[in-house]
C-alpha positions as a Python dict, from the first residue, in 0.01 Angstrom:
ca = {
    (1, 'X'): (0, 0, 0),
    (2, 'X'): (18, -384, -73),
    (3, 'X'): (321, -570, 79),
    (4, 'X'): (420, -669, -219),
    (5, 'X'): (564, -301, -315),
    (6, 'X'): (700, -254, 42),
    (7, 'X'): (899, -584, -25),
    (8, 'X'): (1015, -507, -416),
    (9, 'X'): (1088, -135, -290),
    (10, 'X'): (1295, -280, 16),
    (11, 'X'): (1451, -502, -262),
    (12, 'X'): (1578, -123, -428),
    (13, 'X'): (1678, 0, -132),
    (14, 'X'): (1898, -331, -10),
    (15, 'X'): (2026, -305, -357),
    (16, 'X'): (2125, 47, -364),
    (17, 'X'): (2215, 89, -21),
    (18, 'X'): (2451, -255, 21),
    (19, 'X'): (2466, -250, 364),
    (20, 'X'): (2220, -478, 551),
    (21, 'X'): (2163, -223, 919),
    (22, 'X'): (2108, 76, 652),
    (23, 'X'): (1907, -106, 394),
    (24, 'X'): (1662, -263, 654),
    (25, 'X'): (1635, 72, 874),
    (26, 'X'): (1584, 281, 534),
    (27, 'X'): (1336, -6, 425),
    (28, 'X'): (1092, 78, 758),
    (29, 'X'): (1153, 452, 670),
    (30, 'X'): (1011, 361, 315),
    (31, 'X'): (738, 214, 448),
    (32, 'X'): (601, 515, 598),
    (33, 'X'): (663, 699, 331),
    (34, 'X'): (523, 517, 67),
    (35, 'X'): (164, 477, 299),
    (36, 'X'): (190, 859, 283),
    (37, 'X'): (127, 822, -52),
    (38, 'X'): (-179, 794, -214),
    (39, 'X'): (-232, 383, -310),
    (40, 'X'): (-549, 126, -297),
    (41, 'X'): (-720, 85, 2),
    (42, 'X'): (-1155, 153, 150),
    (43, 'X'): (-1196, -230, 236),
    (44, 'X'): (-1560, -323, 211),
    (45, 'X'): (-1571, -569, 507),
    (46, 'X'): (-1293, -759, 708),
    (47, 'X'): (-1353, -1078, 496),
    (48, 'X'): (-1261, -826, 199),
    (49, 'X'): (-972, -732, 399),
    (50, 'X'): (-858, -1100, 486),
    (51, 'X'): (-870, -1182, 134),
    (52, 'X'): (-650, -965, -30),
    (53, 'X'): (-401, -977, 284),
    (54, 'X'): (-359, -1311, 247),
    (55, 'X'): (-298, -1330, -131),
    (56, 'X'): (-100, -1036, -160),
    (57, 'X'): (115, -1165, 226),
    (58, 'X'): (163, -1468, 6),
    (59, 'X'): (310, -1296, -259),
    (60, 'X'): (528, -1110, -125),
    (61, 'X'): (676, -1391, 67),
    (62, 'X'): (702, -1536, -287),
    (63, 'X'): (891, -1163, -417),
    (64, 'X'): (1124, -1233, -136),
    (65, 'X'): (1191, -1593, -209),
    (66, 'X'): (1231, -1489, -568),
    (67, 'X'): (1432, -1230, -526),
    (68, 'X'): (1715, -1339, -241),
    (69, 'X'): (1745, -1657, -502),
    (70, 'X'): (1785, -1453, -802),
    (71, 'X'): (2089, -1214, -588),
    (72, 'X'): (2263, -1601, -460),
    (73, 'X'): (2244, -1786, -780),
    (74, 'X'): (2204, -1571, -1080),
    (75, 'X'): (1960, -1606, -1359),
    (76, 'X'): (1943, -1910, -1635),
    (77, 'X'): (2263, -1987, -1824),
    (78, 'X'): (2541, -1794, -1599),
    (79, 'X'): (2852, -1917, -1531),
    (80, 'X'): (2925, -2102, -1193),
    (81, 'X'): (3024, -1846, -947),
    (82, 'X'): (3371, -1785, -817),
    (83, 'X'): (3430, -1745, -422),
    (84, 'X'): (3483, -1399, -465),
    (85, 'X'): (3218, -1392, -667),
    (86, 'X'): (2975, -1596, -424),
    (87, 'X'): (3074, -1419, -105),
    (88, 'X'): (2963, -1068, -301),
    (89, 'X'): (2634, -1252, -394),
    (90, 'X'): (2578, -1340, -4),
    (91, 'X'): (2662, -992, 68),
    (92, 'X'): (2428, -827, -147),
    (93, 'X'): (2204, -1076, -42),
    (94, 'X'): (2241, -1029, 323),
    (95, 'X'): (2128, -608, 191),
    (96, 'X'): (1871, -706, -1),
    (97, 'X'): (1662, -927, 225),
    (98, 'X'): (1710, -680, 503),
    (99, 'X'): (1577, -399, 261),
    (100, 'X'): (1270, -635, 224),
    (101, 'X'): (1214, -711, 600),
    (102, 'X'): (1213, -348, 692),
    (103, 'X'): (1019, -250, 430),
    (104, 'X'): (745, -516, 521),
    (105, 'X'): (784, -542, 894),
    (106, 'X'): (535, -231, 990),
    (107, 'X'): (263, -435, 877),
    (108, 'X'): (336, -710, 1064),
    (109, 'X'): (94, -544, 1291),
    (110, 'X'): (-239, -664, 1082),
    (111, 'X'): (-183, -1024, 1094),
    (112, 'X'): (-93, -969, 1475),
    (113, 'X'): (-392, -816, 1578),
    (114, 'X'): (-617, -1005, 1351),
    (115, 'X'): (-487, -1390, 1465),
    (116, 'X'): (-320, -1302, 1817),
    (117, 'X'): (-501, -1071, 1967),
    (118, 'X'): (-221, -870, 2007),
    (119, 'X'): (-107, -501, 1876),
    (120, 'X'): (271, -565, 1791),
    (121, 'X'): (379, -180, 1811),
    (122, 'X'): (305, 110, 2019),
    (123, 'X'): (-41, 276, 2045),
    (124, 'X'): (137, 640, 1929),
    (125, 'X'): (311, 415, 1605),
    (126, 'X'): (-12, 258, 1503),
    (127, 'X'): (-206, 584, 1543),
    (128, 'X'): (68, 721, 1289),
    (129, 'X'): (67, 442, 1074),
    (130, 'X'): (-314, 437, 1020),
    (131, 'X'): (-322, 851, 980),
    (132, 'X'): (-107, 885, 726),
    (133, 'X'): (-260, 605, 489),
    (134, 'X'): (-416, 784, 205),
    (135, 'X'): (-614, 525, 79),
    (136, 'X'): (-934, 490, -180),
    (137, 'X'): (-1085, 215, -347),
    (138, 'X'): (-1022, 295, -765),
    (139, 'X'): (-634, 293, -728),
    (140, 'X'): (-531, -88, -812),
    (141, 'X'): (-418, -86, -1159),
    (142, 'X'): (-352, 322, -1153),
    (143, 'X'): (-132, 272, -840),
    (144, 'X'): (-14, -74, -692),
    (145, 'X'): (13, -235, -995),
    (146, 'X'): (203, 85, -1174),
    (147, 'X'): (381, 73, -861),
    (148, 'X'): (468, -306, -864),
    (149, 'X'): (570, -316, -1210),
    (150, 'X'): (834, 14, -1111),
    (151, 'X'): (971, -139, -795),
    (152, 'X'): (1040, -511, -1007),
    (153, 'X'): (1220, -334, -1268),
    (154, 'X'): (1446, -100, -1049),
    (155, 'X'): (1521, -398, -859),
    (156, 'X'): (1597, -645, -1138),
    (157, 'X'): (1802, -402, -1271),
    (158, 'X'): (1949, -253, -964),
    (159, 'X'): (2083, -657, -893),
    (160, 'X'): (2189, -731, -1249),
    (161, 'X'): (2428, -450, -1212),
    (162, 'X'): (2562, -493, -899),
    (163, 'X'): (2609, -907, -931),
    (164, 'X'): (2774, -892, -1262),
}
């Protein structure tokens, strides 16, 4: 799965969950689960690979920016934020972002191995990571993007509830 839908669904979970240790620990758990589930994959080459890593690493750096501003400050045209108001922001915040992180941090191990050389997690958790992926090459629009479009929308309205 692209880590762009770990990183909105670990946006969900932060959001639902509120509590930062819970929302990033169920984030890694959703990880796993959602590379159980059938998603895009079958990379013709590294190069292939590299290309659509960085792009999609890029945006969901950009999802995590986006979001963690949109929990602090609120969308266009609300009113200035009370303390109260501001230190439930921070705290929903402080969910949120962990969500993302855990969500995104098992795949931390590409860009490790790839630039450093270096396999980031245990031989017996990368063995189950790559097992588990069920991926094949006709599932971009039916799958990630379906799954991207879900994810944004749960979590838009997931944090327009809870910041109001």
């Amino acid at each position: 799965m692209l880590v762009t839908n770990h990183v909105l669904s670990g946006a969900v979970i932060g959001a639902a969950v509120k509590r930062p240790v819970s929302a990033f620990a169920a984030g890694v758990v959703s990880h796993f689960v959602l590379d159980a589930l059938p998603h895009w994959g079958e990379w013709d080459s590294d190069e292939h690979f590299l290309r659509v890593a960085v792009a999609d690493g890029l945006t969901g750096l950009a999802a995590m920016g986006v979001v963690a501003r949109a929990v602090l400050k609120g969308g266009p045209g609300r009113p200035v934020a009370g303390q109260a108001d501001k230190a439930a922001r921070r705290r929903m915040a402080a969910s949120v972002v962990a969500g993302m992180v855990g969500a995104a941090m098992p795949d931390l191990d590409k860009p490790a191995s790839m630039f450093l050389g270096h396999q980031l997690w245990p031989g017996v958790v990368n063995r189950f990571h790559g097992r588990i992926q069920d991926e094949a090459p006709h599932r971009f629009v039916s799958h990630e993007l379906v799954a991207a479009a879900g994810f944004a929308v749960t979590a838009a309205a997931l944090l327009r509830r809870a910041v109001r």
